[in-house]
C-alpha positions in Angstrom: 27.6 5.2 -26.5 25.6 2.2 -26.9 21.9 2.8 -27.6 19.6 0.4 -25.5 16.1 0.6 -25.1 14.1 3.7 -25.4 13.1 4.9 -21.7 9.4 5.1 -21.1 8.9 7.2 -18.1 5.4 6.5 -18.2 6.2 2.8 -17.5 8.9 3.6 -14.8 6.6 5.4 -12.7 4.1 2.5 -12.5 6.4 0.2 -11.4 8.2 2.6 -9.2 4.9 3.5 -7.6 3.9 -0.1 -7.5 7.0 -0.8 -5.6 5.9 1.7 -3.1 3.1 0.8 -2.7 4.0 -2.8 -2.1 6.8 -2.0 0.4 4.4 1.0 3.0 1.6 -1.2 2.9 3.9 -4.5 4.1 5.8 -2.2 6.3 2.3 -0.8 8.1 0.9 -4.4 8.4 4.2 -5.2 10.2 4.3 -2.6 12.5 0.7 -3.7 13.1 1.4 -7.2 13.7 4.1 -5.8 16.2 1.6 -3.7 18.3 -1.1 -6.3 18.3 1.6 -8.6 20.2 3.0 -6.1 22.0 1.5 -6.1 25.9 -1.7 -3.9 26.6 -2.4 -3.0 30.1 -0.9 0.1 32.5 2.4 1.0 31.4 2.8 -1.1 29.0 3.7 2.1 26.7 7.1 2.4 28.6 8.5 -1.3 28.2 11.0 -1.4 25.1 9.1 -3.9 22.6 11.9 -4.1 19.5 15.4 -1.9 18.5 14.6 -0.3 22.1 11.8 1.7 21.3 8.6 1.8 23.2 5.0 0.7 22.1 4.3 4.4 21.7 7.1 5.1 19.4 6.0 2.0 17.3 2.6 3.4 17.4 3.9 6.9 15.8 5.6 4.9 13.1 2.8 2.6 12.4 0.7 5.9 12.1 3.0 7.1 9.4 3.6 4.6 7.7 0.1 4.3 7.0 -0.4 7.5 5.6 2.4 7.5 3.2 0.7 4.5 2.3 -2.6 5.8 1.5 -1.2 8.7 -0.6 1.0 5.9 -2.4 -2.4 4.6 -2.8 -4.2 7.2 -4.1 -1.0 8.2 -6.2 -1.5 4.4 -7.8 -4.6 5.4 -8.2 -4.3 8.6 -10.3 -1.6 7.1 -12.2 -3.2 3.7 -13.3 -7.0 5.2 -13.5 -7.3 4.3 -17.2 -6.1 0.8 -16.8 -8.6 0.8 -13.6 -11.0 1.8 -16.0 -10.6 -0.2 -18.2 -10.9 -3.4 -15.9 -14.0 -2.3 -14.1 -16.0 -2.2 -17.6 -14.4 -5.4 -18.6 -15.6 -6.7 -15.8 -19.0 -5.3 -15.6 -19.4 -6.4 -19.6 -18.5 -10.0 -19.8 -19.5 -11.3 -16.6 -22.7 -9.8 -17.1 -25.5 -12.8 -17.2 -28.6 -12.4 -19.5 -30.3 -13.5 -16.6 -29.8 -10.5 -14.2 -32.0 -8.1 -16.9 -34.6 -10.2 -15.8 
């Protein structure tokens, strides 16, 4: 058997997760998009908007769809909090101005 490269599961779960993350939070802004041009008014729940399903029934998905994508989120977070870290006092350090001790 052929040895490649070692596999770094530490390194495949950010870039899984990051995937993720990138896909629910496209996926919620589109079903978003679809119910801010979707018809308001009375009724307007019971037309078919897309794939025949109803305003409602994109509302429902849009819902969870949003909450996977805020516990992908705070996933990201737990899993990338050092490199957070890490770029919040890097930030804080050298953009600091003499000036603002002032």
């Amino acid at each position: 058997m052929k040895q490649g490269r070692p596999f770094r599961i530490k390194l495949y779960t950010r870039a899984v997760v990051a995937v993720m993350l990138i896909t629910t939070w496209c996926l919620a802004a589109l079903t978003g998009f679809l119910l801010w041009l979707a018809p308001t008014g009375p009724r307007s729940g019971q037309m078919p908007l897309l794939f025949e399903m109803t305003k409602s029934e994109w509302g429902d998905i849009h819902f969870w769809l949003s909450v996977a994508a805020i516990v992908v989120t705070i996933f990201h977070i737990f899993v990338d909090w050092r490199a957070l870290r890490g770029v919040i006092r890097y930030m804080i350090s050298v953009h600091r101005s003499p000036d603002i001790l002032k």
